[in-house]
Phi, psi and omega in degrees: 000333210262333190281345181259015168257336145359283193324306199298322206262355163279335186264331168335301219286315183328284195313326184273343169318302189292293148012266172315334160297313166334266186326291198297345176301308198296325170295335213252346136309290180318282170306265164027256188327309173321316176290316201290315175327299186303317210282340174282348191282281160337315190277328157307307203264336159276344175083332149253172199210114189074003189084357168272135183260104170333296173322293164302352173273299176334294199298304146347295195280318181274009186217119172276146175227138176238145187277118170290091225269106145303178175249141198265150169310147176289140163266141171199149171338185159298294123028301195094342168300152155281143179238349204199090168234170183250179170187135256253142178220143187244185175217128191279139167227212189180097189289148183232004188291159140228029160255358153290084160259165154240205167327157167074349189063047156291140171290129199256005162250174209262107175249345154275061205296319187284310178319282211314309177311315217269326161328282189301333175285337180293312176278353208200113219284056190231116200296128199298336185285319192300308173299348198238356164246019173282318184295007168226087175260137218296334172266129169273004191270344185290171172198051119219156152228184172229183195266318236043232211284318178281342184250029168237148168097006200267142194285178166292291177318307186299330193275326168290339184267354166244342177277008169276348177290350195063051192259155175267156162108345207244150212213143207244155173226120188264180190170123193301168167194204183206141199243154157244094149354306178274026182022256204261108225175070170084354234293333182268013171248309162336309192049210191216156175260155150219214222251145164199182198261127199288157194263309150002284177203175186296035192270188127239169209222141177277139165244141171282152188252320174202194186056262214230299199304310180299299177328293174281356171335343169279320182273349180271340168285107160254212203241120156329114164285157136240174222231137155205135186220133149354120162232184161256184185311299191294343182130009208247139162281169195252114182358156180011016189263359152320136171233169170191145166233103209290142196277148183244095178301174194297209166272134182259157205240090145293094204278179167286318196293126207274121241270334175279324191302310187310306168317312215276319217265305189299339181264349199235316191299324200312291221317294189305310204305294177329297207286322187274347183035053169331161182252307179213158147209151176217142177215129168220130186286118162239169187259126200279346176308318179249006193067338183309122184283105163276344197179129177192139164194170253199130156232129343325144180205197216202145195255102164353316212262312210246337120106001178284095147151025192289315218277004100111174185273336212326328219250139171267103170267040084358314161244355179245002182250119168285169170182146167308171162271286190103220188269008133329304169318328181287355156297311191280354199268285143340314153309305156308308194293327188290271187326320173294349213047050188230071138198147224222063217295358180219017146315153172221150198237185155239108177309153182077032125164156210184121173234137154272129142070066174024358150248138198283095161325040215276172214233148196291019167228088196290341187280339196057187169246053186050237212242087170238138175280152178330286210301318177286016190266288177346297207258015174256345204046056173253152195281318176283355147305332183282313157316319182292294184337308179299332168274336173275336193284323200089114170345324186252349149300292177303314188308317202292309184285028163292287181280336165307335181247006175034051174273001164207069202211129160315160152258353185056050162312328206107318188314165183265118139084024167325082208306163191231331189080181173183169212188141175261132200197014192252030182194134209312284190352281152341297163297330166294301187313326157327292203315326177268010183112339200244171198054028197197123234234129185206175177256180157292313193296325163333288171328288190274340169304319173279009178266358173327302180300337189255339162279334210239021136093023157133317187320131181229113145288149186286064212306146180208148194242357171251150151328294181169156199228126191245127182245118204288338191290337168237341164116345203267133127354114194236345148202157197222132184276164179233133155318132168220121171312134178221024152130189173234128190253348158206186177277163182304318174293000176240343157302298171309305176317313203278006199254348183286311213280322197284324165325308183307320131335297212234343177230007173286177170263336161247055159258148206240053161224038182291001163249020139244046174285143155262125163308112176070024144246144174269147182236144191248156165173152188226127134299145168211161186193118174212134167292129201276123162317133165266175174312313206263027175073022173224207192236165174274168196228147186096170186290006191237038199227041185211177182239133168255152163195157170205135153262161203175124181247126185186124060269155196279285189333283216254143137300169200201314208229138178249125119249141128322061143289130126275111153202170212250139165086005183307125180259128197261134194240241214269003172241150169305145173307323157318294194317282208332316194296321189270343158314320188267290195268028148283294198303308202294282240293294207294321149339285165318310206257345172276358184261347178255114174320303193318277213279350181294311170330304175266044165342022212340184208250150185263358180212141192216135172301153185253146177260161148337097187255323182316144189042031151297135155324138176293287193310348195247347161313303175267004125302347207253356194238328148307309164295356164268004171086029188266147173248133216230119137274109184254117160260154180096167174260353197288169183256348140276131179309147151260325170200159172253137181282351182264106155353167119283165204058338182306150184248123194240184189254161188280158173081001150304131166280134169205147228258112198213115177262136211245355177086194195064223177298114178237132187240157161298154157271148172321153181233004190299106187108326171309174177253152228281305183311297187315299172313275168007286186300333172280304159352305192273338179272019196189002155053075166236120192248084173266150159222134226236146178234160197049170190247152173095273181214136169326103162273336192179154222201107186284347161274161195255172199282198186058343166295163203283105147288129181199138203293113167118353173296120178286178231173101146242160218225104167274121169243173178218175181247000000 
């Protein structure tokens, strides 16, 4: 009895066990179903799945889309030559598998190793031994290789001149890329573009890297276009369902620059850099009306296609390199005391040295020339003329035509890292010292927006290098540069003085800027030397410590044209820092003006008749010989020529000295600058028994100048190169 009530109450428990499984299965089903429902109900009313748009994957699978590559803009000349365009370059690789056949079981691998090595070495910049053991690689499981640094970057002609060998095996990867035609060619104001990767997705795209290129990328990046169609299940496109948007290449870039002024200019800087073995030089020609840059480079610099000197070039100098002037500063310095009415051009001053605040200024001849007026101080470069200038104008005077020439002041060129300069100023010293270039920090591009002003008659133009901007997709001009005024810091009569005082420089008989006459142009210029800063915050010492430059204008009347050298650091042999500097700005300077109809026009005559002068008034002599562009020396005290060192009817060259004697008292002249000839010819006019040690132009002169000429008196006559 007792064992069957057991039984009953284990299958009781059984039966409700199984119940409860029951019950809990239907529920755990029931949610199931419930879960599959919703999620297909979502998937219905949303449309994804994981955050995947079902549609669009469907669409995905049935529609090929292909990217249309725009094109990056062209950079070019003034002209329309290129200097930057883009244009495809590949990279070689080589299967080595020799399980690539084709039809016929042709080899689709390098079955010829020693031929195939010996082409590419032919083509490439890769040695044959080097090429025939990349094509034999130690796994025999590989099955392509590449060349490295040599089988990248290959022009289209290198790639058609190895696929005429017919080689097997051997196989191109095309890749956008971007040519400079011109190698080394403006290259740190252009700069350069490559290749990088769009952050979007894994495409890559060219971008600038510095210059022209970098400023403008947005306008030189055009917009991809795409091509997309319909397929069915199997693959077939589907009637009319191609679409296409078509791609928008970049801006094509008219730059100023002029391809010859350029050529002329990157060939006559290499030659010097070479000879001088220059630390830096930079030079740039501009049109002073418009501001427009025809030609400006740099050394160091960098060859743009090949890319031999970027490490470097990085730095553009033109807007980004400071630097002292030096006496090139002595334009804005002069300029201002004229303007202020603080100058006094037959005021006289005493040379070779001046101390403010107890330190001492000195004129780079340290002995000076005695007692001379400002104007012959000018064409002397002397500093201490210039401290006087400075002192008389006043410190918060001379600051304002500081800022008035926005000499610490960006110019917004655009450039990448454009430098602002800076200056020391806060003690007379200091403040004297601006006025000849020192204590005081400028760019060229500074530089030459302020010689505007003394060419355009008070007018200061912006200087700029691009042109005009052409949107190839339609044809139309989408900016065109304008002259833009950017003030006047002084008057038209005190621009004209000071464009007088830079003749006098290059045509006085001691201005020591006579090697930058052009045959048939009158030429304006300021020389500078300024000693280059050390780390340790003073300057370096010695004759191989210093930055030369000349600014130089021309035609001298009206300017047409500004140049700017700067260079540093020169080691001087058998030639002067001038020579060296008119290697570089005779040929481009004589270039510019004869190639421009305007200034061709106003030519000078390249020779002149000498006129009869005996029993002339002295003074009316040398204005009737001055306007024939003669450089006129009058000696003596008398008020007629008594003789001329020139015949009359004789044909001499225009910028040639002649020597004109007035009787009385005869003193020697400075002789500093002259030419052997030019000694000579006073020689013969004055029975002077000279003798000359060295080659080239009068450095020193053993009568002094003011001393007694007196007929049969040795003489000796130091020249120099």
């Amino acid at each position: 009895m007792m064992n069957r009530k057991k039984r009953t109450t284990g299958t009781t428990e059984t039966q409700h066990n199984r119940k409860m499984f029951g019950k809990w299965l239907l529920l755990i089903v029931i949610g199931v179903f419930i879960v599959i429902v919703g999620r297909f109900s979502y998937i219905a009313v949303s449309g994804t799945v994981e955050s995947v748009n079902l549609s669009s994957q469907a669409k995905r699978l049935y529609t090929d889309n292909k990217t249309i590559k725009a094109k990056r803009g062209s950079i070019l000349d003034t002209n329309g030559n290129p200097i930057a365009e883009d244009t495809s370059t590949y990279s070689v690789y080589a299967v080595v598998s020799k399980k690539q056949v084709g039809a016929n079981n042709k080899p689709l691998y390098v079955a010829n190793k020693k031929k195939t090595a010996k082409v590419l070495s032919k083509y490439l910049p890769i040695s044959y031994h080097k090429a025939l053991k990349t094509l034999s690689p130690s796994n025999s499981k590989t099955f392509q290789v590449e060349f490295g640094n040599a089988g990248s970057n290959i022009s289209v002609a290198t790639k058609e001149k190895i696929e005429k060998e017919k080689l097997n095996g051997i196989n191109f990867v095309s890749s956008e890329a971007r040519l400079y035609p011109n190698g080394t060619f403006a290259s740190n104001l252009i700069g350069f573009a490559q290749q990088s990767q769009q952050k979007e997705n894994d495409a890559t795209q060219l971008s600038g890297v510095m210059g022209i290129e970098k400023m403008s990328n947005k306008t030189l990046t055009g917009t991809d276009g795409e091509q997309s169609l319909q397929k069915d299940k199997f693959g077939y496109q589907l009637p009319g369902s191609q679409t296409e948007r078509p791609a928008r290449d970049g801006s094509t870039i008219y730059t100023t620059i002029d391809q010859r002024l350029q050529n002329i200019m990157e060939n006559v800087v290499s030659k010097v850099q070479s000879e001088s073995e220059s630390q830096a030089i930079s030079a740039t020609i501009m049109n002073a009306k418009t501001g427009a840059i025809l030609a400006t480079t740099q050394r160091p610099t960098f060859n743009a296609s090949t890319k031999k000197g970027l490490s470097k070039a990085w730095n553009n100098a033109l807007v980004q390199d400071t630097f002292e002037p030096g006496s090139t500063m002595k334009i804005f310095t002069t300029s201002a005391a004229i303007d202020s009415g603080n100058f006094d051009s037959d005021a006289t001053y005493r040379s070779g040295t001046y101390t403010i605040d107890g330190k001492v200024v000195p004129d780079w001849k340290t002995e000076g020339w005695g007692v001379i007026s400002y104007a012959k101080g000018f064409a002397l470069s002397s500093n201490v003329a210039m401290a006087h200038l400075e002192q008389n104008m006043g410190a918060k005077t001379w600051k304002k035509y500081i800022n008035r020439f926005k000499l610490l002041q960006s110019t917004n060129s655009g450039l990448e890292s454009e430098s602002k300069g800076s200056i020391q100023f806060d003690y007379p010293i200091e403040q004297a010292n601006t006025a000849f270039g020192q204590a005081i920090n400028v760019t060229a591009i500074q530089m030459l927006q302020g010689f505007t002003a003394v060419a355009n008659n008070g007018k200061m133009v912006k200087p700029q290098f691009i042109k005009k901007v052409v949107d190839p997709n339609t044809g139309k001009t989408t900016y065109k540069m304008k002259t833009k005024d950017v003030g006047r810091p002084i008057k038209a009569s005190t621009a004209k003085k000071v464009r007088k005082l830079m003749e006098d420089v290059v045509y006085k008989p001691y201005g020591i800027g006579s090697n930058f006459k052009i045959k048939g142009y009158k030429i304006a210029a300021k020389t500078g030397t300024a000693q280059v800063a050390n780390a340790s915050g003073g300057y370096s010492m010695g004759d191989d410590s210093y930055l030369y430059s000349v600014a130089g204008m021309a035609p001298a009347k009206n300017p047409k044209y500004i140049m700017y050298i700067t260079m540093k650091k020169p080691v001087l042999k058998d030639k002067t820092a001038t020579q060296l500097l008119d290697e570089i700005f005779g040929p481009v300077m004589k270039q510019a003006l004869e190639q421009d109809k305007e200034t061709d026009k106003s030519k000078l005559d390249s020779s002149i008749e000498v006129p009869n002068l005996v029993g002339k008034d002295a003074s009316e002599a040398k204005k009737e010989l001055g306007k024939k562009n003669v450089a006129v020396v009058t000696l003596g005290n008398g008020q007629t020529v008594k003789e001329q060192s020139e015949s009359a009817g004789s044909s001499i060259l225009v910028g040639q000295r002649v020597i004109l004697d007035t009787g009385g008292t005869i003193t020697m002249p400075d002789l500093t600058g002259w030419s052997k000839n030019d000694v000579i010819k006073l020689a013969n006019m004055f029975d002077i028994d000279v003798k000359y040690s060295g080659n080239g132009f009068v450095s020193g002169q053993s009568v002094a100048k003011g001393g007694p000429i007196k007929s049969g008196m040795t003489m000796t006559v130091s020249l120099k190169k």
